[in-house]
C-alpha positions as CSV (number, residue, x, y, z in Angstrom):
1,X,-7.4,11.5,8.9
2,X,-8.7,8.6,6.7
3,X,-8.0,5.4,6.2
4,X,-6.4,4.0,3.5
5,X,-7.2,0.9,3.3
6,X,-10.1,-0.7,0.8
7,X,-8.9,-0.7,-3.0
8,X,-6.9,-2.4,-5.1
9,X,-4.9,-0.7,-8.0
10,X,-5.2,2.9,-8.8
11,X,-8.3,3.3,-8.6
12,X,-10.9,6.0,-7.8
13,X,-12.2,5.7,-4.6
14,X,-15.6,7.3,-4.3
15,X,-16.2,7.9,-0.2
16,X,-12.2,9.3,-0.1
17,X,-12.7,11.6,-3.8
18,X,-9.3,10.2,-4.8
19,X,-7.2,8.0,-6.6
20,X,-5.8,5.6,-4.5
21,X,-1.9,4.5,-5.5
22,X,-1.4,0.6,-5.9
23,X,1.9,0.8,-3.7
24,X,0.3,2.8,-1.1
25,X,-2.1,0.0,-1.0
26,X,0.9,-2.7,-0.6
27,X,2.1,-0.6,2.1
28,X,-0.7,-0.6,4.2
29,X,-1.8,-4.3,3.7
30,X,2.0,-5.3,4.6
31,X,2.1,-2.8,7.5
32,X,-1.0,-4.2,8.7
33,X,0.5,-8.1,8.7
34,X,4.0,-6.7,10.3
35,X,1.7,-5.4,13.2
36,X,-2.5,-5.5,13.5
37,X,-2.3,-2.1,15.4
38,X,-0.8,-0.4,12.8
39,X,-2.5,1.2,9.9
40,X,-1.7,3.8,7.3
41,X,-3.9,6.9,7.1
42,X,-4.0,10.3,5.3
43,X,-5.8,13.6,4.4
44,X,-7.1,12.9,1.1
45,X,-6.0,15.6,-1.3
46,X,-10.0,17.6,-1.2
47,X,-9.4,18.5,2.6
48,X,-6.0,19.1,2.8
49,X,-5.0,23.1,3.7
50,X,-1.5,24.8,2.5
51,X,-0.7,23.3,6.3
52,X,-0.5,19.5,5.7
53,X,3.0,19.2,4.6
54,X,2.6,15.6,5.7
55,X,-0.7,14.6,5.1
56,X,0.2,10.6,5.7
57,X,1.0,9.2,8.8
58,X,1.4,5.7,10.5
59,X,-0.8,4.9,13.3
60,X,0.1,3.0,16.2
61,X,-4.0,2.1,18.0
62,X,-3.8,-0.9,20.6
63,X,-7.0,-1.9,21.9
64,X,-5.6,-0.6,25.5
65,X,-4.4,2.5,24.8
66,X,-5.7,5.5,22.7
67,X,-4.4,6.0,19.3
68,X,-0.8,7.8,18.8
69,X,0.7,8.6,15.3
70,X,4.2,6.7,15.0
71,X,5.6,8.9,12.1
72,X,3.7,11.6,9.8
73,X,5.3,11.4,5.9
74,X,5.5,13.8,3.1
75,X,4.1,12.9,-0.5
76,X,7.6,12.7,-2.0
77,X,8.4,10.2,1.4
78,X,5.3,8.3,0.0
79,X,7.3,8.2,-3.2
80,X,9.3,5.1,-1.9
81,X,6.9,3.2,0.5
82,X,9.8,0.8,1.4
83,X,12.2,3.0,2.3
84,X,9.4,4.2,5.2
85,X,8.8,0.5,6.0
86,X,12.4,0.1,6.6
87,X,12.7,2.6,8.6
88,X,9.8,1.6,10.9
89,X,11.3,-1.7,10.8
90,X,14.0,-0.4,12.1
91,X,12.9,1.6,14.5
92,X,10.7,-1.0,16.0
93,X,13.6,-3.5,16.3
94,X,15.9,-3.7,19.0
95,X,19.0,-3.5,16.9
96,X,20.3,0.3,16.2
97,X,23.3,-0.6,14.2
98,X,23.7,0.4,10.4
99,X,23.7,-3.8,9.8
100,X,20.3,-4.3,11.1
101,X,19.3,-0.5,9.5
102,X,20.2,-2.2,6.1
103,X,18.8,-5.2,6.9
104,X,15.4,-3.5,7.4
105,X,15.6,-1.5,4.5
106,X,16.4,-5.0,2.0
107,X,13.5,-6.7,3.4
108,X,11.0,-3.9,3.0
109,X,11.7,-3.9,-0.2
110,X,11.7,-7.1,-0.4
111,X,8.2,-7.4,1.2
112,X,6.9,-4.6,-1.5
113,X,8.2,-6.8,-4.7
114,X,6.0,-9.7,-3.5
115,X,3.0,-7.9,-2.6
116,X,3.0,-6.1,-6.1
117,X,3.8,-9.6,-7.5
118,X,0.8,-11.0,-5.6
119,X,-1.1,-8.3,-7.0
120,X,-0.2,-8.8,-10.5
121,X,-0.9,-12.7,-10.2
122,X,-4.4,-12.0,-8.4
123,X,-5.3,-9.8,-11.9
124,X,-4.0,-12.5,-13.9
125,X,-6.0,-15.3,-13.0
126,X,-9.3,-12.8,-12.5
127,X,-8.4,-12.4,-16.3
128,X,-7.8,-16.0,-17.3
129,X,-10.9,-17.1,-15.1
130,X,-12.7,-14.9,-17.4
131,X,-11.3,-15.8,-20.2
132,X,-12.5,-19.7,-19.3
133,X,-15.7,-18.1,-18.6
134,X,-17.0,-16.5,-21.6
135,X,-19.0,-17.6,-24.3
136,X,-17.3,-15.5,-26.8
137,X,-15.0,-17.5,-28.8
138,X,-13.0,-14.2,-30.1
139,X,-13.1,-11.1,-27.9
140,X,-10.3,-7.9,-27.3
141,X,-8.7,-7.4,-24.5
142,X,-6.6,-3.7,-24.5
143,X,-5.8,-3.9,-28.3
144,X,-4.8,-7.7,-28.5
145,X,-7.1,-10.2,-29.6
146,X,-7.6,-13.5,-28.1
147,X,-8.8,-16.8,-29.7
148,X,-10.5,-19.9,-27.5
């Protein structure tokens, strides 16, 4: 299994041979603050066999113990990234009732708005700091036209 951690966007990543998916991304960066020992990884789609029904999986690797796989997920499961957040929210906590089940669930999703939020601000001030930047004082940006 490989990581899947290293772009951002959908974007081609080279070393992997595949797209990588911006909420997949989110996913694995909020995974990763929820619990350092936790990381998303997955067969990229070149080496997977008729086999890997559920080529991603969340793993569990504390420096003290060796690495276990804390649930394996389906493309479609992949689909909705919070709805699997939740769920290992919710199985991590010590509540069990549907309350702190729903609970789990609202603030994954939660945690997935502002992370894509974050991501669109982070490519909206790369943009205006390029737009300070250049010398140009008329340039195109995908089909609209800009003026200093």
């Amino acid at each position: 299994m490989t990581t899947a951690l290293g772009a951002r966007g959908d974007v081609y990543n080279s070393d992997l041979g595949c797209f990588i998916s911006q909420a997949h991304q989110n996913f694995a960066e909020i995974l990763h603050d929820y619990n350092p020992y936790l990381s998303l990884v997955f067969i990229p789609p070149k080496d997977r066999s008729a086999e890997d029904t559920k080529p991603y999986a969340v793993l569990y690797s504390p420096p003290s113990q060796a690495p276990q796989i804390v649930r394996y997920a389906t493309e479609v499961e992949m689909n909705d990234p919070a709805a699997l957040l939740g769920e290992i929210w919710a199985q991590d906590s010590s509540k069990v009732d549907v309350l702190g089940r729903i609970e789990a669930q609202e603030a994954a999703r939660e945690a997935m708005r502002l992370k894509d939020h974050e991501a669109r601000i982070e490519d909206e001030m790369e943009f205006l700091m390029y737009m300070a930047k250049t010398p140009l004082h008329t340039f195109h940006h995908n089909g609209q036209r800009y003026d200093k």
